[in-house]
Biopython code that builds the backbone (N, CA, C, O; Angstrom):
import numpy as np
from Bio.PDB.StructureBuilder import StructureBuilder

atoms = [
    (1, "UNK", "N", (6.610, 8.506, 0.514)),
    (1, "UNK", "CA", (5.717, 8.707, 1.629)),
    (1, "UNK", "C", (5.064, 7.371, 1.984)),
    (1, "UNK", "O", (4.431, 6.762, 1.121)),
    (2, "UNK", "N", (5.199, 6.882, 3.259)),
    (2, "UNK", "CA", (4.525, 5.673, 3.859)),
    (2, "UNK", "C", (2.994, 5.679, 3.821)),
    (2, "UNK", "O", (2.407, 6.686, 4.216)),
    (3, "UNK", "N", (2.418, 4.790, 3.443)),
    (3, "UNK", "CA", (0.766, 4.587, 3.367)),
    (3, "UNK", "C", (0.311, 4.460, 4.943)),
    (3, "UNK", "O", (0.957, 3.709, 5.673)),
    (4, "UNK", "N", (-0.456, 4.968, 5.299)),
    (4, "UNK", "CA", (-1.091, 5.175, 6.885)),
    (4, "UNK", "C", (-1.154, 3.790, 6.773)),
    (4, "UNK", "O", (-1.019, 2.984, 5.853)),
    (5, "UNK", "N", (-1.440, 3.726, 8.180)),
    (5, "UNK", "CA", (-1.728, 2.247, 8.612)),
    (5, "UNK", "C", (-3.355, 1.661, 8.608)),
    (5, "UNK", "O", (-4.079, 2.651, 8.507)),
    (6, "UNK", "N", (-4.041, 0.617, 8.668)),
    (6, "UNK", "CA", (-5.356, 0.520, 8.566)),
    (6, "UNK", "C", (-5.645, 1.197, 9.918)),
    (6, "UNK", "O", (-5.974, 2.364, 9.708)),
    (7, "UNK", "N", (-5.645, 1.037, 10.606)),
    (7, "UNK", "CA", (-5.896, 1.853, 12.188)),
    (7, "UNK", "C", (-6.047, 2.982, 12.222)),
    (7, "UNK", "O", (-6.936, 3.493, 12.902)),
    (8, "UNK", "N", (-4.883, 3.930, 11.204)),
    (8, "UNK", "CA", (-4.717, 5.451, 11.534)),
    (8, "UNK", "C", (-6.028, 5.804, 10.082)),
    (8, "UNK", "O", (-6.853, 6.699, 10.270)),
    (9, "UNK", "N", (-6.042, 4.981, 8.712)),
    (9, "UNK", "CA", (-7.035, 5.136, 8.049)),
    (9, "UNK", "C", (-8.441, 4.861, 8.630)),
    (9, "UNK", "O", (-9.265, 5.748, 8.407)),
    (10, "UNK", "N", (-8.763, 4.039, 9.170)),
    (10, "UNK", "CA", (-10.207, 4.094, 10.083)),
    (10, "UNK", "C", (-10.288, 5.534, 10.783)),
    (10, "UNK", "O", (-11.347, 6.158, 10.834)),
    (11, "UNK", "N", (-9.272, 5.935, 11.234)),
    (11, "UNK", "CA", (-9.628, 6.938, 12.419)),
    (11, "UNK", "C", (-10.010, 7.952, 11.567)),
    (11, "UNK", "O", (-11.019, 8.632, 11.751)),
    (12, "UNK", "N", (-9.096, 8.110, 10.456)),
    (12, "UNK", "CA", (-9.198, 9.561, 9.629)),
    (12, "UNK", "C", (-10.339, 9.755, 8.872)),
    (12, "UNK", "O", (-10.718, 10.841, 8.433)),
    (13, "UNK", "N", (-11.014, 8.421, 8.688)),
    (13, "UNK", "CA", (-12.289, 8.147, 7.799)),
    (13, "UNK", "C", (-13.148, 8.989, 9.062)),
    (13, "UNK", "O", (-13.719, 10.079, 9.068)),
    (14, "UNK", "N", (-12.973, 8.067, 9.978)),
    (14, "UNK", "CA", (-14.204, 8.190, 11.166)),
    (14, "UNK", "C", (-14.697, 9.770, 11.621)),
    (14, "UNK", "O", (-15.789, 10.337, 11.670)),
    (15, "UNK", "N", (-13.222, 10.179, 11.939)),
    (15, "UNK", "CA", (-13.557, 11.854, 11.654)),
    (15, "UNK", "C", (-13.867, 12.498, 10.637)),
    (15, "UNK", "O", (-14.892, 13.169, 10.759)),
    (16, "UNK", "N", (-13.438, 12.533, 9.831)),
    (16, "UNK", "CA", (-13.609, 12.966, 8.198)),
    (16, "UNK", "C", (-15.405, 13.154, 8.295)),
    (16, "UNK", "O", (-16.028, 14.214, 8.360)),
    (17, "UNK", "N", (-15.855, 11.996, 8.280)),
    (17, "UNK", "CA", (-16.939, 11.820, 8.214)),
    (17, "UNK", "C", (-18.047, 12.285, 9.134)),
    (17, "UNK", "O", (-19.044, 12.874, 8.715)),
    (18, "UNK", "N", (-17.804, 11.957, 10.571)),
    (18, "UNK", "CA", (-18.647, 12.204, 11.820)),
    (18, "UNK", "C", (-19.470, 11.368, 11.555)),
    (18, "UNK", "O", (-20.278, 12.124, 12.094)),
    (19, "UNK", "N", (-20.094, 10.504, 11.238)),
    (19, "UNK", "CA", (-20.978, 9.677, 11.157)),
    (19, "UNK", "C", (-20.835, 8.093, 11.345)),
    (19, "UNK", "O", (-19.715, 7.595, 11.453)),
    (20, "UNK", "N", (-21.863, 7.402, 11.375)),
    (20, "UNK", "CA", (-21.589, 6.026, 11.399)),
    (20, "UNK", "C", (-21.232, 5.621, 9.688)),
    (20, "UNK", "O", (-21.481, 6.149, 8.604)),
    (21, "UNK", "N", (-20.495, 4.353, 10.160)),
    (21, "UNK", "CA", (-20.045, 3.600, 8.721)),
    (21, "UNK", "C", (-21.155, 3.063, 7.917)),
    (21, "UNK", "O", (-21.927, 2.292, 8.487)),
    (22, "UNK", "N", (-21.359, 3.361, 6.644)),
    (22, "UNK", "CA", (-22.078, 2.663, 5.947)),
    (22, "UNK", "C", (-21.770, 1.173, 5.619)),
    (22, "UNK", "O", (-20.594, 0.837, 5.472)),
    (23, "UNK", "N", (-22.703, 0.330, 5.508)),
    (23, "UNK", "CA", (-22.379, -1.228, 5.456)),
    (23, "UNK", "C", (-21.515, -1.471, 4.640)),
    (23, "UNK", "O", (-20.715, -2.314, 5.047)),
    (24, "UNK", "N", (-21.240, -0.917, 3.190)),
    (24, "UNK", "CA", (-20.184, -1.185, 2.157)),
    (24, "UNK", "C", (-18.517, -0.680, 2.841)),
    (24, "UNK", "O", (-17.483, -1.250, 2.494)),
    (25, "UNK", "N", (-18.548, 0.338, 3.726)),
    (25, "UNK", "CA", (-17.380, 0.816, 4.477)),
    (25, "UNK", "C", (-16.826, 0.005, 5.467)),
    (25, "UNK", "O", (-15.626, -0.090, 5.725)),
    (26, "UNK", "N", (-18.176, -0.844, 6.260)),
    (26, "UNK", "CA", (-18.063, -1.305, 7.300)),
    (26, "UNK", "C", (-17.033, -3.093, 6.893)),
    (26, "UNK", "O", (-16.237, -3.758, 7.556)),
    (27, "UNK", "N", (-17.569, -3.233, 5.649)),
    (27, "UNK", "CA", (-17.297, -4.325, 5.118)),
    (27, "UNK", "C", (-15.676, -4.686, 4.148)),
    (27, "UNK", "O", (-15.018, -5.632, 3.716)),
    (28, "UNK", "N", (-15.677, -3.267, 4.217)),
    (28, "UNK", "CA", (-14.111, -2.960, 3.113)),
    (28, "UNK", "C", (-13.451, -2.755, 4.644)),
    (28, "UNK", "O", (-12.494, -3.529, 4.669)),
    (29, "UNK", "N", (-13.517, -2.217, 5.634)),
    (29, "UNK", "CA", (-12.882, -2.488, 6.505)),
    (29, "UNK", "C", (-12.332, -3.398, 7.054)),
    (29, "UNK", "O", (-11.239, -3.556, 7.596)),
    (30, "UNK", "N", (-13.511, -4.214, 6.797)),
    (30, "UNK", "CA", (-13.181, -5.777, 7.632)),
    (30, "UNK", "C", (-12.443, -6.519, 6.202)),
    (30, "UNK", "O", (-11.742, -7.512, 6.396)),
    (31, "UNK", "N", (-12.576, -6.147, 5.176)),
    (31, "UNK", "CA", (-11.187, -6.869, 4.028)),
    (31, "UNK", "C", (-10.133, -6.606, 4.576)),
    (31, "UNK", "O", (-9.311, -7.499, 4.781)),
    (32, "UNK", "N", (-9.897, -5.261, 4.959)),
    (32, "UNK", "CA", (-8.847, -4.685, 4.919)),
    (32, "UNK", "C", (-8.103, -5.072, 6.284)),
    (32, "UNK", "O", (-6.892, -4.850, 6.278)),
    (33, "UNK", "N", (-8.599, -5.568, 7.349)),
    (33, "UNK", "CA", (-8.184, -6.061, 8.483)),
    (33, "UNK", "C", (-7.740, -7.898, 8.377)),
    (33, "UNK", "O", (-6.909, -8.558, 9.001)),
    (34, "UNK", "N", (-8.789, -8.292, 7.226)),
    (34, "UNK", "CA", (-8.590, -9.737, 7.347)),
    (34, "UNK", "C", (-7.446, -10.091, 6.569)),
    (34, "UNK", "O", (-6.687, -11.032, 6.801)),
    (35, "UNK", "N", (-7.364, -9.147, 5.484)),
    (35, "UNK", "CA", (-6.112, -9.312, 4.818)),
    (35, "UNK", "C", (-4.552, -9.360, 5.555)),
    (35, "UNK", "O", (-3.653, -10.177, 5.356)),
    (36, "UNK", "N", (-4.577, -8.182, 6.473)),
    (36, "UNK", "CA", (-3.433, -7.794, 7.336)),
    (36, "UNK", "C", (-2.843, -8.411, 7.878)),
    (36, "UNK", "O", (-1.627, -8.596, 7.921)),
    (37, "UNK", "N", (-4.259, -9.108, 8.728)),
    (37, "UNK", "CA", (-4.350, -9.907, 10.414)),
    (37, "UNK", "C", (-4.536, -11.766, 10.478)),
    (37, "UNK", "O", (-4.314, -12.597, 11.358)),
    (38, "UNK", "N", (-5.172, -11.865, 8.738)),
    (38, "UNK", "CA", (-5.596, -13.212, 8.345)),
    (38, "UNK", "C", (-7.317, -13.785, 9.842)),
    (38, "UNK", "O", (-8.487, -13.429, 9.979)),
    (39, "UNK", "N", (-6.697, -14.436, 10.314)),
    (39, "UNK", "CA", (-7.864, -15.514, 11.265)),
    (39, "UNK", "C", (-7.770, -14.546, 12.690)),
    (39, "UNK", "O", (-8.748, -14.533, 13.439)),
    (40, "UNK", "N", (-6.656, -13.811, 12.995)),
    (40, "UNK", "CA", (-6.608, -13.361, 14.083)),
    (40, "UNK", "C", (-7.430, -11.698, 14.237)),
    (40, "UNK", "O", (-7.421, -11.057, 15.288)),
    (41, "UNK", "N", (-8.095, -11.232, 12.953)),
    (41, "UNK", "CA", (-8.738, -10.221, 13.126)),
    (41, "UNK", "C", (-9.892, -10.065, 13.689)),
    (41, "UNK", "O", (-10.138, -9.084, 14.390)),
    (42, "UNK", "N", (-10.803, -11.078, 13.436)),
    (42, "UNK", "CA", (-11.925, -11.559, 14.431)),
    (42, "UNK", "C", (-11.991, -10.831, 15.917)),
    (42, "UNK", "O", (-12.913, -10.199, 16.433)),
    (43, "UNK", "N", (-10.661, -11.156, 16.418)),
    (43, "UNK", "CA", (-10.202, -11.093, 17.925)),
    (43, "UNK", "C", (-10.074, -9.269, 17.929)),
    (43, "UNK", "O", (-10.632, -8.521, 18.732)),
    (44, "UNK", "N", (-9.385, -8.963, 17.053)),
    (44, "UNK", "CA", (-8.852, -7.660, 16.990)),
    (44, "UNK", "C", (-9.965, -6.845, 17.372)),
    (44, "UNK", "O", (-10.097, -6.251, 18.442)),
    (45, "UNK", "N", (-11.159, -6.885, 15.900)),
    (45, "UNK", "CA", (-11.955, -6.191, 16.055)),
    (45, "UNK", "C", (-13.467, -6.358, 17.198)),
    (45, "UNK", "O", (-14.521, -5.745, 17.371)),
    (46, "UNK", "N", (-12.807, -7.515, 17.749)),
    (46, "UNK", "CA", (-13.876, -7.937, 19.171)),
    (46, "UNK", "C", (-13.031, -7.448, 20.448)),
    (46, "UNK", "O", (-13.719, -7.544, 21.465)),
    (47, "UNK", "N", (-11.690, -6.933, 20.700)),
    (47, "UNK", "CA", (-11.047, -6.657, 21.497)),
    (47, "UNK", "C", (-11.504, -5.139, 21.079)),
    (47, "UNK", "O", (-12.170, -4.652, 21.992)),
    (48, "UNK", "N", (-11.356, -4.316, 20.056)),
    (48, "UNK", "CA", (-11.867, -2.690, 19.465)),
    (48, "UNK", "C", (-13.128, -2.250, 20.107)),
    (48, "UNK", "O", (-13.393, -1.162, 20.618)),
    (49, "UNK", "N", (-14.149, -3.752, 19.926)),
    (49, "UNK", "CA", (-15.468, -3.187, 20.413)),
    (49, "UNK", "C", (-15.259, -3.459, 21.795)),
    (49, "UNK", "O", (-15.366, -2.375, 22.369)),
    (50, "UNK", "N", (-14.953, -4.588, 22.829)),
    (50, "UNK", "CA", (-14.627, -4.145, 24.105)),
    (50, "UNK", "C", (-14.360, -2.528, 24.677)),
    (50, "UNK", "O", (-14.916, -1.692, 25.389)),
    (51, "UNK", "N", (-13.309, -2.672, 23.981)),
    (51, "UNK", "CA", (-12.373, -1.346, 24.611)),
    (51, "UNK", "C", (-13.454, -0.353, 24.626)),
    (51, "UNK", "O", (-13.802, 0.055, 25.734)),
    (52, "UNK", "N", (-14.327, 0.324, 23.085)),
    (52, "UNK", "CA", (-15.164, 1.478, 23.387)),
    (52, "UNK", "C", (-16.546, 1.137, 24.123)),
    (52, "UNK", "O", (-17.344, 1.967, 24.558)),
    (53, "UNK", "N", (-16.658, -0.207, 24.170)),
    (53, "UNK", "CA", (-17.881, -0.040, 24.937)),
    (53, "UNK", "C", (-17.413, 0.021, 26.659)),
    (53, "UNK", "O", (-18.189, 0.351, 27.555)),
    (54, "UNK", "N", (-16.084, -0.347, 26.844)),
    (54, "UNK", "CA", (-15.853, 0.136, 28.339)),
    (54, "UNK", "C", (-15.709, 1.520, 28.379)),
    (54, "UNK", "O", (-16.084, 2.144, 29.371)),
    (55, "UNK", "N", (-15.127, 2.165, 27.257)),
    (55, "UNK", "CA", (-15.348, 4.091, 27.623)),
    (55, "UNK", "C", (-16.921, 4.562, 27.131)),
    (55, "UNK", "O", (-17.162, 5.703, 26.738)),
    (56, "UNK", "N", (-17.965, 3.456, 27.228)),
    (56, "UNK", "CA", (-19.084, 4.131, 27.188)),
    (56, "UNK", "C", (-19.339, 4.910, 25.511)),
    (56, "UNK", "O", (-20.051, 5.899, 25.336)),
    (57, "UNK", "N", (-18.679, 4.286, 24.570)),
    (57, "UNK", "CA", (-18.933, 5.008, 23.540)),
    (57, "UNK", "C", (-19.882, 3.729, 22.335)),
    (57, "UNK", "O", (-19.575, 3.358, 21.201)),
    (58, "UNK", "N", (-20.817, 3.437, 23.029)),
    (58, "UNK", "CA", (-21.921, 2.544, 22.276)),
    (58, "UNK", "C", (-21.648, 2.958, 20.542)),
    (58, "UNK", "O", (-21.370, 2.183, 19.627)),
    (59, "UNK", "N", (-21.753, 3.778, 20.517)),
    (59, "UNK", "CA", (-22.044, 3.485, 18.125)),
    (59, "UNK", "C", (-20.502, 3.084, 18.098)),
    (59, "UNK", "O", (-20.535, 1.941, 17.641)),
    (60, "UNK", "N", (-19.062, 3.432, 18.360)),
    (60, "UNK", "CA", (-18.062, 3.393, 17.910)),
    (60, "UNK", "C", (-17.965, 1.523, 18.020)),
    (60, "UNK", "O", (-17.524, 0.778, 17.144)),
    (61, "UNK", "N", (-18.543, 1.111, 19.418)),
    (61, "UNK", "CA", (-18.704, -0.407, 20.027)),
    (61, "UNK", "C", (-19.446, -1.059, 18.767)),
    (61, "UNK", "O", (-19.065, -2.186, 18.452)),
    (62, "UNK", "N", (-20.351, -0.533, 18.099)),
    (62, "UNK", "CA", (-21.265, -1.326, 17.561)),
    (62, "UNK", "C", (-20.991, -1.190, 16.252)),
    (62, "UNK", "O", (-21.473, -2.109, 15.589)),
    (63, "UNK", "N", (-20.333, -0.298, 15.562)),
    (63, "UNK", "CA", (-19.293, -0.390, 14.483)),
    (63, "UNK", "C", (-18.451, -1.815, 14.825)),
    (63, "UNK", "O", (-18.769, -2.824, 14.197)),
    (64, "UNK", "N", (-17.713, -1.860, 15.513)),
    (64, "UNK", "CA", (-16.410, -2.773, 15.017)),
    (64, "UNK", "C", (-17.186, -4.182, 15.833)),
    (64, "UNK", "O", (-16.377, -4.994, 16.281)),
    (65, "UNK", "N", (-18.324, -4.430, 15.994)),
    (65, "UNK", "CA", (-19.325, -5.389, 16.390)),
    (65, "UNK", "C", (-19.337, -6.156, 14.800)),
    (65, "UNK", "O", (-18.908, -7.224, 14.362)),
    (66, "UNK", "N", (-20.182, -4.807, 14.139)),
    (66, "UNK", "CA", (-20.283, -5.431, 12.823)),
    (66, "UNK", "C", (-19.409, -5.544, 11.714)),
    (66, "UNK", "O", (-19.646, -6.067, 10.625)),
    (67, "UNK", "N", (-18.205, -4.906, 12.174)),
    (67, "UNK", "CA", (-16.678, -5.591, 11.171)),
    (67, "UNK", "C", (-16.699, -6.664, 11.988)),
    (67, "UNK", "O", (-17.501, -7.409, 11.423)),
    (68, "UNK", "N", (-16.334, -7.200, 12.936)),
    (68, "UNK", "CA", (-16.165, -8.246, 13.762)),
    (68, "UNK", "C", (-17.165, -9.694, 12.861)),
    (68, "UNK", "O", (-16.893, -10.807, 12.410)),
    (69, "UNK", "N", (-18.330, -8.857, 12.977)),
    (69, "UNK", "CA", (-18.940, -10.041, 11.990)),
    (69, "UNK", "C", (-19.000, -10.366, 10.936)),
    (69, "UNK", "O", (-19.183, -11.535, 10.596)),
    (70, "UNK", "N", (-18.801, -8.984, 9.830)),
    (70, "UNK", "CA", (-18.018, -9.546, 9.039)),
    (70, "UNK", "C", (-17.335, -9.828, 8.717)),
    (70, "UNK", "O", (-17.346, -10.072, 7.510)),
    (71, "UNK", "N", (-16.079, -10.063, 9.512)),
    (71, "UNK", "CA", (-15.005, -11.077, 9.005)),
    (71, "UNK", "C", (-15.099, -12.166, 9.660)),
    (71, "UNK", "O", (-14.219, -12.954, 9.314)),
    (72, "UNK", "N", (-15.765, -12.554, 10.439)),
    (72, "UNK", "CA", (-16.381, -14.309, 11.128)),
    (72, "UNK", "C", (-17.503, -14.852, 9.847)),
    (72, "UNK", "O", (-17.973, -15.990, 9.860)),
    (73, "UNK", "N", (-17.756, -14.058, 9.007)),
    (73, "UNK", "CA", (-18.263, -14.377, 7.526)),
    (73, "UNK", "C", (-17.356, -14.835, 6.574)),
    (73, "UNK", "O", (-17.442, -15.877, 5.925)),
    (74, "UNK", "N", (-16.531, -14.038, 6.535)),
    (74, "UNK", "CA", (-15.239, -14.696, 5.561)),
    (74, "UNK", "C", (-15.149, -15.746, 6.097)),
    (74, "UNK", "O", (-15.806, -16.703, 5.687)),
    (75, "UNK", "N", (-14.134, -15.864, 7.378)),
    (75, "UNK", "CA", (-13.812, -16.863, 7.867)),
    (75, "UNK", "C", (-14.730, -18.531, 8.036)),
    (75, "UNK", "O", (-14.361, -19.701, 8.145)),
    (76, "UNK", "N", (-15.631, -18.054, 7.999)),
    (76, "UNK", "CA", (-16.555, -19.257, 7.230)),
    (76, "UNK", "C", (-17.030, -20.057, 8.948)),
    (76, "UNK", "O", (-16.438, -19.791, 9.993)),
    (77, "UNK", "N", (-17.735, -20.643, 8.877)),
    (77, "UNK", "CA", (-18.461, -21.324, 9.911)),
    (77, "UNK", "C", (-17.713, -22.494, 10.892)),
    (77, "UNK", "O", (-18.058, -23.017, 11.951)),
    (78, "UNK", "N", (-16.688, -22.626, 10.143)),
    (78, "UNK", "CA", (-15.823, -23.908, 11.266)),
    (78, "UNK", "C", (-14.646, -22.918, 11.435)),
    (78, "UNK", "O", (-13.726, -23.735, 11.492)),
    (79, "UNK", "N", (-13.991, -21.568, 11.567)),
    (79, "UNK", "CA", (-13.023, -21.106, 12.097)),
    (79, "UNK", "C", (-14.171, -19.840, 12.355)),
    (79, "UNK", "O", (-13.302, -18.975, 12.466)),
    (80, "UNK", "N", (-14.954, -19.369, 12.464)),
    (80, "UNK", "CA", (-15.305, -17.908, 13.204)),
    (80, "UNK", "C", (-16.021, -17.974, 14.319)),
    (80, "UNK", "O", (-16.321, -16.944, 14.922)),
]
sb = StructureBuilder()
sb.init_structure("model")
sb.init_model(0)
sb.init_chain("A")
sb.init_seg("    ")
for serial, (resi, resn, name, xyz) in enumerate(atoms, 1):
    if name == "N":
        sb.init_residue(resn, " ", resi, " ")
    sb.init_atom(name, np.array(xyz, "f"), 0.0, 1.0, " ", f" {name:<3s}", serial, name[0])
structure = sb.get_structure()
């Protein structure tokens, strides 16, 4: 059996749950994207929060705001 993808695991969390991400979730997320995506996840998860804040869905926007920042943390101060 194939392991979901990080994308389809966010989603299943997100419902599962109904709630916003706790900071330790929010942060294993953003491992789990930087690992995948390396330097280009930054973009990913700043293109994620675009997208829901154009369908008007502010908390889902402000979730992947703060994966977004934390992985411009990894990435350290001269690449984020």
């Amino acid at each position: 059996m194939r392991q979901p993808r990080f994308k389809d695991r966010l989603t299943e969390k997100q419902n599962r749950t109904g709630i916003a991400m706790q900071e330790a979730e929010i942060h294993d997320y953003a491992r789990q994207l930087f690992a995948a995506h390396g330097a280009k996840a930054a973009a990913e998860a700043a293109q994620k929060a675009r997208s829901f804040e154009e369908k008007g869905d502010a908390k889902e926007a402000e979730t992947w705001r703060h994966i977004e920042a934390a992985i411009r943390l990894m990435l350290g101060p001269n690449q984020g």
